[in-house]
N, C-alpha and C positions, 0 to 999 in steps of 0.2 A: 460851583465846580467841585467835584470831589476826587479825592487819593483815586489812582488806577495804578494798576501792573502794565495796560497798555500803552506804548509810546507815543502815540498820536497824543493822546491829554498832556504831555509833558509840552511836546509843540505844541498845543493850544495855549499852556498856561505861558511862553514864551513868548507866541502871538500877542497874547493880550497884555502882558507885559510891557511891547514895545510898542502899543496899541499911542500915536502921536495927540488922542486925545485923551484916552479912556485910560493909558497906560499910568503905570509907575515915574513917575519923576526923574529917580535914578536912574532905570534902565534905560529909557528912554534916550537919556544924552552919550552913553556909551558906544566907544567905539571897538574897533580893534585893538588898538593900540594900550588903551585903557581896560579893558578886559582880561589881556594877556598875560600881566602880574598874577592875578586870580586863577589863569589855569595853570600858570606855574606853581602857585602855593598849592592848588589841589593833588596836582599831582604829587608833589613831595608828601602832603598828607596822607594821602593813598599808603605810600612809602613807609610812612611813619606805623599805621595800621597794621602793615605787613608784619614788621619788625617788632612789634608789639603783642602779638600773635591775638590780634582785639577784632575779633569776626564783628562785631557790632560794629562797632566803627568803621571797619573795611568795608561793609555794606552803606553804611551812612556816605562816606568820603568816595565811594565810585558812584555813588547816584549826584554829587557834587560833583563831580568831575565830566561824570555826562554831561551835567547841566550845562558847563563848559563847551562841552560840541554844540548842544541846539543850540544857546548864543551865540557862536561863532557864528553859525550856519544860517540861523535867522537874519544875522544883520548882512549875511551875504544874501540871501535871500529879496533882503530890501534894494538890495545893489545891482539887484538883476543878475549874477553872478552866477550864482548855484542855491541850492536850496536842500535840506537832510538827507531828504531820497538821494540826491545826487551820491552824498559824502557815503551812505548806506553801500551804495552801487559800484562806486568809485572800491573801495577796501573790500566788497566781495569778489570783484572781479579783479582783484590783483591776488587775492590769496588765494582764489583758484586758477589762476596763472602761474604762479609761485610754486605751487603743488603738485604739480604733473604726477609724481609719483602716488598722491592719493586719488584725487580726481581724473586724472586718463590712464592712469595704473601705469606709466610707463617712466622712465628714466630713475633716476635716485634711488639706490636700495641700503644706504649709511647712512647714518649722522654725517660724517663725510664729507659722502657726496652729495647729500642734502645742501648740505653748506654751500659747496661750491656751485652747487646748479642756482642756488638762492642767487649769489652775488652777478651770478651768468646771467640772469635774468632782469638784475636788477638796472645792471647796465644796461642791457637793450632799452629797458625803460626809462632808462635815463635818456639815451639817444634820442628815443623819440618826443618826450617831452622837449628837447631842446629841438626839436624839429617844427613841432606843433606851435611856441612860443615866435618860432621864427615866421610860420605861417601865418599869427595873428599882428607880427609887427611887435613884438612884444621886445626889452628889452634883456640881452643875454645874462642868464643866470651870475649871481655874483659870483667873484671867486674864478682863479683860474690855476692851471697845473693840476697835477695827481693829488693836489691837498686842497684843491679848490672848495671845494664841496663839502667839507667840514665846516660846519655852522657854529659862525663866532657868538652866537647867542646862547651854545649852550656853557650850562654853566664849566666854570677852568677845569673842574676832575675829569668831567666829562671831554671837555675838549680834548683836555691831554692826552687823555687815551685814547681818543681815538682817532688824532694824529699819528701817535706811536702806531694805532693798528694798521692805517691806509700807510705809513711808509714801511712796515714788515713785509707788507703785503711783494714789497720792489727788492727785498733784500738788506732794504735797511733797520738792522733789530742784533742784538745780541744774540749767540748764541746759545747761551745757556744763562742762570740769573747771578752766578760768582761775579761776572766783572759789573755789573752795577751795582753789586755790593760796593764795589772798588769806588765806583763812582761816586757811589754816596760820601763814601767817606773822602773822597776828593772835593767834593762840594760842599762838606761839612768843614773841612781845613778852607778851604776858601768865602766862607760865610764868617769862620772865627776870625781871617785876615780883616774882609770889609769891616764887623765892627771893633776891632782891634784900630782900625784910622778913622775908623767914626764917618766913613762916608755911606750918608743915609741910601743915596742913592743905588752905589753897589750893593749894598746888604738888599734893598728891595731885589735886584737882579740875582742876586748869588743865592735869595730864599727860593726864587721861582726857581731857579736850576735844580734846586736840593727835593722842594716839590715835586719838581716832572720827573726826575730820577726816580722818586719814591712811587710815584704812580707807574712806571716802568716795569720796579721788581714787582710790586701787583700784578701788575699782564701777565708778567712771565709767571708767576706763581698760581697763577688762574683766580686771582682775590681783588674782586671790583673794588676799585681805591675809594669809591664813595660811598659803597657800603660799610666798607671797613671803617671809613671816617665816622659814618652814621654810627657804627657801635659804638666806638670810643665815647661819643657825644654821649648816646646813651647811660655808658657805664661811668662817666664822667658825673652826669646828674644825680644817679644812682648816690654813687660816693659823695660826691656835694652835697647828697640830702640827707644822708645818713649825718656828717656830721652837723648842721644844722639841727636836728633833731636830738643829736645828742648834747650841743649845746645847749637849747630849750630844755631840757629834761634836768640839766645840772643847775642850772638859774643863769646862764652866759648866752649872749651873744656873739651875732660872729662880728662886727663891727669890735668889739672890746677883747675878743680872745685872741693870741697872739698865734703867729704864725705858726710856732712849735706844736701849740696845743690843737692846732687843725689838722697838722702834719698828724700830729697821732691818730686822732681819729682817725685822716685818710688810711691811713694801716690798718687800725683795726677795722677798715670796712671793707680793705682788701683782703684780711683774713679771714672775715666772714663769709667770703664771695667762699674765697678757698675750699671751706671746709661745707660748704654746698655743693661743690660740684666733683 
């Protein structure tokens, strides 16, 4: 079998893959559940590419992340379920659903009202899969109320926010981002109380508050809290590597260098960003 640009050979090499005699070992015993990890970490890798600005790698990490759908889809496939075409068919015919304004030229003429014809749309389709699930005897969607449907599996930044979004949606949001400032700093005098009494437990509670707050002023400020985390991290390794490095270079390690002397270098590595940009 050889490399192609066509998708059919990537489903082949999947095929043969979970092939229960001829196949791979590995893949073979893989399920859903056990897969799932895997498309999470790809995706975040994708993520990581972006952020990176590393076209090589963003190209590598989306053809890993495909690979992610044909496994999914093959082992549904095996389950009598659905199979690629389907999932192909399925995402064409929603996002030319979605698009009125491109495909039947009519409705939507904003960003706007893009938006809000999106979310119009999306409920109707939501209706009906819950119509359709009822038809096959299927059991009702987890989750119930206006926040039902926020999915506990994504990760917390992600959740938070878009709790906070789904209940803006009803009126419930700040008006503007001064009083979550307030709030933080209300949440920050109540984190210093919990470990001031040293009770572990409030302090876990009084952190997640100070969190969700902070992913709030993000919303309002138009600044994805998990991007924003993602840079830190970033610029965080940066600085960490810098001093290491310059530890290495002196004859020190960082095991043996003391706290002051990492402290400087963090500076000087902050200064160096400085007088880059």
């Amino acid at each position: 079998m050889e490399p192609s640009r066509d998708i059919q050979t990537l489903l082949d090499i999947m095929a043969a893959l979970r092939h229960p005699e001829t196949g791979c070992p590995w893949d073979i015993v893989q399920t859903f559940e056990t897969i799932k990890p895997y498309t999470l970490e790809e995706a975040y890798e994708v993520a990581d590419a972006i952020e990176r600005h590393d076209m090589d790698d963003l190209c590598d990490e989306l053809g890993d992340l495909l690979l992610q759908v044909v496994f999914h889809a093959r082992m549904a496939e095996e389950a009598g379920e659905f199979a690629f075409g389907d999932v192909v068919e399925a995402v064409t015919r929603k996002m030319i659903r979605r698009h009125p304004h491109v495909f039947a030229r009519s409705g939507a003429d904003t960003p706007e009202a893009v938006k809000l014809q999106w979310e119009e749309i999306k409920q109707a389709e939501k209706a009906d899969r819950h119509t359709r699930r009822l038809r096959r005897g299927m059991p009702q969607e987890a989750g119930s109320g206006h926040l039902g449907s926020i999915q506990r599996s994504f990760p917390a930044l992600v959740e938070a926010l878009k709790l906070q979004e789904r209940a803006a949606k009803v009126g419930f949001d700040w008006s503007e981002p001064e009083p979550i400032l307030d709030k933080i700093e209300e949440e920050v005098a109540e984190l210093r109380q919990a470990l001031h009494d040293g009770d572990r437990s409030k302090v876990a509670d009084e952190l997640g508050d100070l969190i969700f707050a902070l992913v709030n002023i993000g919303r309002h400020v138009g600044t994805d809290p998990e991007m924003a985390l993602r840079g830190t991290n970033t610029k965080f390794r940066r600085r960490f590597g810098h001093i290491e490095r310059e530890l290495e270079a002196g004859g020190e390690t960082l095991d043996a260098a003391s706290l002051d002397r990492m402290e400087e270098l963090w500076q000087a590595a902050k200064a160096i960003e400085r007088q880059l940009t």
